[in-house]
C-alpha positions as semicolon CSV with decimal commas, in nm:
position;residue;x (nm);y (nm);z (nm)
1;X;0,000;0,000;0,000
2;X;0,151;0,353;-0,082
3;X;0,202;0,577;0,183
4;X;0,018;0,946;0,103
5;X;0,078;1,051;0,482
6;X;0,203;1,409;0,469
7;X;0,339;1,653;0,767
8;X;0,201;1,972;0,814
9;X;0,410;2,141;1,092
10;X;0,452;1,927;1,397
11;X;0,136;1,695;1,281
12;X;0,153;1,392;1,058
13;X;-0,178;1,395;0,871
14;X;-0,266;1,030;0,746
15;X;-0,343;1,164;0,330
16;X;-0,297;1,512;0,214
17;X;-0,693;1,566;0,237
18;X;-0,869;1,843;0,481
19;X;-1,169;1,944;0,477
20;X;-1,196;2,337;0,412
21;X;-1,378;2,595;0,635
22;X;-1,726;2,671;0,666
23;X;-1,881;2,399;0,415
24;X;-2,000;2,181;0,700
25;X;-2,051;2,398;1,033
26;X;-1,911;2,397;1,368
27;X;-2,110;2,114;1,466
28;X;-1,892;1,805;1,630
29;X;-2,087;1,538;1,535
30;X;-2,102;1,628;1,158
31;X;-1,726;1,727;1,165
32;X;-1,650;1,364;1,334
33;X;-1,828;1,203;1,056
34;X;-1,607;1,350;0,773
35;X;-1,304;1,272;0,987
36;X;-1,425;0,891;1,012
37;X;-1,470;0,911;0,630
38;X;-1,089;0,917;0,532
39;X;-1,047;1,334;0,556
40;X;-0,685;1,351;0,695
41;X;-0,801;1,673;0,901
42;X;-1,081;1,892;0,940
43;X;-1,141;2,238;0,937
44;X;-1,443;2,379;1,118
45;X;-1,654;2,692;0,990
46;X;-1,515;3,033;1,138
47;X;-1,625;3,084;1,463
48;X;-1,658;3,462;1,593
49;X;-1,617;3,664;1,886
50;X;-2,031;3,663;1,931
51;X;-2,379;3,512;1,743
52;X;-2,428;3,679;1,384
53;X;-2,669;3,613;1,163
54;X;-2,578;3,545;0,801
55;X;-2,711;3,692;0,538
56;X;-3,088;3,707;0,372
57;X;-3,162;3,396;0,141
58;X;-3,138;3,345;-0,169
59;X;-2,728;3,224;-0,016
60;X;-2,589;3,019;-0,311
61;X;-2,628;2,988;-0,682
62;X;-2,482;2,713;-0,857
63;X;-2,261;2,819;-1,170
64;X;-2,183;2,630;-1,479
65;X;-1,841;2,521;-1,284
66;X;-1,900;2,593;-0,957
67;X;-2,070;2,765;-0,646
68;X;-2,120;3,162;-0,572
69;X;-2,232;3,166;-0,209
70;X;-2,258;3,477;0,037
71;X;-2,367;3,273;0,351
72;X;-2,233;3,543;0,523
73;X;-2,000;3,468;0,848
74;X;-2,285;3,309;1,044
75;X;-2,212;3,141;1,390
76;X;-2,360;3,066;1,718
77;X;-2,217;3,277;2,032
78;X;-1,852;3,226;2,138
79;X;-1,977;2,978;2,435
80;X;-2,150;2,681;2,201
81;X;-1,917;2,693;1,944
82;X;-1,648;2,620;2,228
83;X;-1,827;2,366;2,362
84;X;-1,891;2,174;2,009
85;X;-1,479;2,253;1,893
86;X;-1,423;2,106;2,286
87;X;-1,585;1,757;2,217
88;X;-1,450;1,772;1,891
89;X;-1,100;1,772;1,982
90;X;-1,157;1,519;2,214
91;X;-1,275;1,286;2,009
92;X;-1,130;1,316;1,665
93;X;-0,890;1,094;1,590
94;X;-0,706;1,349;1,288
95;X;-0,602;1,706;1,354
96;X;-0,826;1,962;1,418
97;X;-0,855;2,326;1,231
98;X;-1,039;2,611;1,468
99;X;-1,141;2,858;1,201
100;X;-1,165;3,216;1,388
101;X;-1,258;3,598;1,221
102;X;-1,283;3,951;1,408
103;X;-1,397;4,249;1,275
104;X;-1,098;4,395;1,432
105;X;-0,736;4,290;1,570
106;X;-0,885;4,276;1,937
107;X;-1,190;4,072;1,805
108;X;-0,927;3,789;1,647
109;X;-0,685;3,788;1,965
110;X;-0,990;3,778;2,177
111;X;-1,146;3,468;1,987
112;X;-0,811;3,297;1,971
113;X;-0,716;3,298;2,361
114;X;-1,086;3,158;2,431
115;X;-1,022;2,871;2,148
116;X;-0,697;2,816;2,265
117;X;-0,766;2,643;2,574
118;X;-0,923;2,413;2,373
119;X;-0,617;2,293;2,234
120;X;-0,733;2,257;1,859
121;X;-0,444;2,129;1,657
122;X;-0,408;2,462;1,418
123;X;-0,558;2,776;1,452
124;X;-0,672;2,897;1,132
125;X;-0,727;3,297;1,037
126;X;-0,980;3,409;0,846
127;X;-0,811;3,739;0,718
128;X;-1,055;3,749;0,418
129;X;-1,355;3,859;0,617
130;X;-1,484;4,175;0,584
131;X;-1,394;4,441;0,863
132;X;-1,628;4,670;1,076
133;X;-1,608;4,929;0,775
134;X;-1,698;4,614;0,561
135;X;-1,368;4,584;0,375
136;X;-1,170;4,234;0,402
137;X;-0,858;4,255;0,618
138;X;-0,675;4,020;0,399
139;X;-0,580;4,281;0,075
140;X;-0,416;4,462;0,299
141;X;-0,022;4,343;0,395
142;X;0,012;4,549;0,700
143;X;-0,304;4,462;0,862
144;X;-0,280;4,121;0,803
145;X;0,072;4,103;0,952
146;X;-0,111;4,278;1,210
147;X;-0,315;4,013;1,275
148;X;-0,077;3,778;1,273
149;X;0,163;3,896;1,505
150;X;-0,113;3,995;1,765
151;X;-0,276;3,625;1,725
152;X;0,098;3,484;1,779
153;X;0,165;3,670;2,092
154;X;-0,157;3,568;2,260
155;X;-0,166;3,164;2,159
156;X;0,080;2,869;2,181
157;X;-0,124;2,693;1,896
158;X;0,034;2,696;1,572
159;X;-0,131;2,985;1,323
160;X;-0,230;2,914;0,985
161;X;-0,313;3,230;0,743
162;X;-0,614;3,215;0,492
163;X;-0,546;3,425;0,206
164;X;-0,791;3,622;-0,041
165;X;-0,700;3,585;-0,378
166;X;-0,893;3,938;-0,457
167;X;-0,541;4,104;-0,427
168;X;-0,279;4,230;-0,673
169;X;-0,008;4,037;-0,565
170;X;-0,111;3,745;-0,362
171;X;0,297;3,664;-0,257
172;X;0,301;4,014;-0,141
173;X;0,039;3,958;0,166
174;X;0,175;3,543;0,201
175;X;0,572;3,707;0,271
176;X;0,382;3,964;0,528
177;X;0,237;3,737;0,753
178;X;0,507;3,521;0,745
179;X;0,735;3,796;0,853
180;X;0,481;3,804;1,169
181;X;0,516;3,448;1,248
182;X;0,231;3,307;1,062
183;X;0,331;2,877;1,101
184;X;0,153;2,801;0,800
185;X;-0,060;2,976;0,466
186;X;-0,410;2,844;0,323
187;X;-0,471;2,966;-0,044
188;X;-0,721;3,041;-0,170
189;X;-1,030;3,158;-0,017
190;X;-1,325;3,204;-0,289
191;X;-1,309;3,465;-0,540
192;X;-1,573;3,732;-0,572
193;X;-1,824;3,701;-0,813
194;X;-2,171;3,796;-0,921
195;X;-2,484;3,679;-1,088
196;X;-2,812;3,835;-1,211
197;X;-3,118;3,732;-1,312
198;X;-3,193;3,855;-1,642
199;X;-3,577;3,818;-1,604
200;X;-3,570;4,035;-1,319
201;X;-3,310;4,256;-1,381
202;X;-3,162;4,203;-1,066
203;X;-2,890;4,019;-0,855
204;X;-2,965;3,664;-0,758
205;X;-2,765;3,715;-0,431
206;X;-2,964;3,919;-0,147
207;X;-2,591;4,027;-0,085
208;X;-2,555;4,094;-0,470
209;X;-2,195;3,968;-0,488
210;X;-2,061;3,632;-0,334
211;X;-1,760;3,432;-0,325
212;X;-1,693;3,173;-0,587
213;X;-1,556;2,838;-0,557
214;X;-1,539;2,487;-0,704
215;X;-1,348;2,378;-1,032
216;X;-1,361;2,753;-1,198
217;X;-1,129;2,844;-0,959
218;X;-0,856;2,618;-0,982
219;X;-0,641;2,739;-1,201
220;X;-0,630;3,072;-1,033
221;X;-0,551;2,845;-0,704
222;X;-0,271;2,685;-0,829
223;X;-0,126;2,988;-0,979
224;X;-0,162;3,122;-0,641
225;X;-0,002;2,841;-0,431
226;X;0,272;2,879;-0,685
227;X;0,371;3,263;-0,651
228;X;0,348;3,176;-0,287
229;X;0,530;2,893;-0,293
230;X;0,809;3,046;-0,464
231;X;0,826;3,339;-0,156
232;X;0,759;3,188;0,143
233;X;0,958;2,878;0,344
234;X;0,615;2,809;0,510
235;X;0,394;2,501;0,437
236;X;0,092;2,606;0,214
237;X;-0,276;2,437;0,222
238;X;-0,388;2,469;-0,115
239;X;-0,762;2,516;-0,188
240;X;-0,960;2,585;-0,492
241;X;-1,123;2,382;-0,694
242;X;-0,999;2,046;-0,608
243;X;-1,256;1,750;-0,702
244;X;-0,990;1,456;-0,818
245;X;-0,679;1,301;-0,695
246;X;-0,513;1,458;-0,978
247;X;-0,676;1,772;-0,891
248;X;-0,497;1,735;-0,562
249;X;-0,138;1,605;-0,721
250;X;-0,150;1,940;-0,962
251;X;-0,183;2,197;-0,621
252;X;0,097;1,982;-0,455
253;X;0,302;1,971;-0,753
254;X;0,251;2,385;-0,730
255;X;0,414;2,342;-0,380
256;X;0,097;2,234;-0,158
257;X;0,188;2,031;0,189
258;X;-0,185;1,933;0,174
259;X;-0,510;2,023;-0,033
260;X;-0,830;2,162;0,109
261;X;-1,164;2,014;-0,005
262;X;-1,437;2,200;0,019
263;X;-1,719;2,235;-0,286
264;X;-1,665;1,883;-0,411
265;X;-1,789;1,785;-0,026
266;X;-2,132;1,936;-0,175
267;X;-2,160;1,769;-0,456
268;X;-2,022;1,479;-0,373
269;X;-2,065;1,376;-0,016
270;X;-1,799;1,310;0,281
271;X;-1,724;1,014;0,022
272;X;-1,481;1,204;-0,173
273;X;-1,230;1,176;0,062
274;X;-1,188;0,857;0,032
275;X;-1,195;0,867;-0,355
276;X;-0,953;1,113;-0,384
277;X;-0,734;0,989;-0,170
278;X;-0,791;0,668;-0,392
279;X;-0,658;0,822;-0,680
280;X;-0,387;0,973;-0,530
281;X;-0,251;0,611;-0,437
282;X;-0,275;0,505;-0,842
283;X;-0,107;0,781;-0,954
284;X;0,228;0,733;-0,766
């Protein structure tokens, strides 16, 4: 049998498959099921200093090659999502991803010294969502090194950076955090999109624009992991796109330690872990 086990940091993940952020909740019963289904970590949905509500339906339109969604950073308050990420990492028997967000520096070191005690495997930052003046954090270099370094002072749990790819010069913002200590980069988060409804004249979103993802965004995610790649000495988690094991042996041949899978979940089920990681064995 061929070995696909990976390291990411001080972890040994079993296959180069984790499940990406915010396509199945913060639940830990759902989250336990994908990582009993072959996922070789998971990642739960960003979790927030406080409940928010997400935004007015219609959420998601599906796209010739993928999804446009603008859920909106929904969660339950600080104290349940705790106490779900708490069984969770009790009970999981592969690494564990705490997805956190703030609308402002305070907001993300706050979130990550309550989730800390936790002791989730990887924090992961969710520099792509929007601030308190509504713009994302993450196309900004400063800001995000900001972040970083704030998050890394307050927590002993190794940091992971989520990058936008709605930025000039993607390398730019992955060589910033790093200078601030980031342990690890995640690229890419969707990229923002639109659709309207040419009966009505008028966006299908309630939010009007949304972030796209699934297999129209690969090649912009491996072009991405590349650039990074080529900048950074940090291990990347590539995302975008991914839906076959040679989906996931193209972003680690553009320098991914391990592939996020997030859309093909979806439309596939917490089977295509398994199948992917399937596929991956053939090919080498």
């Amino acid at each position: 049998m061929v070995d696909i086990s990976t390291r990411l940091l001080k972890k040994r993940l079993k296959n180069p498959t984790i499940l990406t952020s915010g396509i199945l909740g913060i639940s830990s019963s759902t989250l336990l099921r994908v990582a009993n289904s072959g996922a070789g970590a998971v990642t739960t949905k960003s979790i927030g200093p406080r409940r928010r509500e997400g935004h007015k339906n219609p959420v998601v339109v599906e796209t010739p090659c993928g999804l446009l969604n603008a859920i909106g950073l929904s969660c339950p308050p600080l104290g349940e999502s705790i106490e779900e990420l708490k069984d969770l990492v009790k009970k999981s028997r592969v690494p564990v991803i705490a997805s956190i967000y703030g609308r402002n520096v305070e907001e993300f070191v706050e979130v990550a010294e309550k989730i800390s005690r936790v002791k989730p495997d990887f924090l992961e930052l969710n520099v792509s969502c929007p601030n308190i003046e509504g713009k994302p954090f993450g196309v900004n270099a400063e800001i995000s090194a900001r972040i970083t370094e704030m998050v890394k002072d307050s927590t002993d749990i190794s940091v992971i950076v989520k990058l936008t790819p709605n930025v000039s010069d993607i390398a730019e913002i992955a060589k910033a955090v790093e200078g601030a200590g980031a342990d690890a980069i995640s690229a890419i988060n969707s990229c923002s999109g639109m659709a309207i409804n040419i009966e009505t004249s008028r966006p299908i979103l309630a939010n009007k624009f949304g972030g796209l993802s699934g297999p129209a965004i690969k090649p912009i995610a491996v072009r991405c992991v590349y650039e990074i790649y080529e900048d950074v000495d940090i291990p990347i988690i590539g995302i975008g796109g991914i839906q076959s094991g040679r989906d996931a042996i193209e972003m680690m041949m553009a320098g991914a330690s391990a592939v996020g899978i997030g859309t093909a979940v979806m439309n596939h089920g917490i089977e295509i872990f398994t199948r992917i990681c399937s596929e991956i064995e053939k090919f080498m």
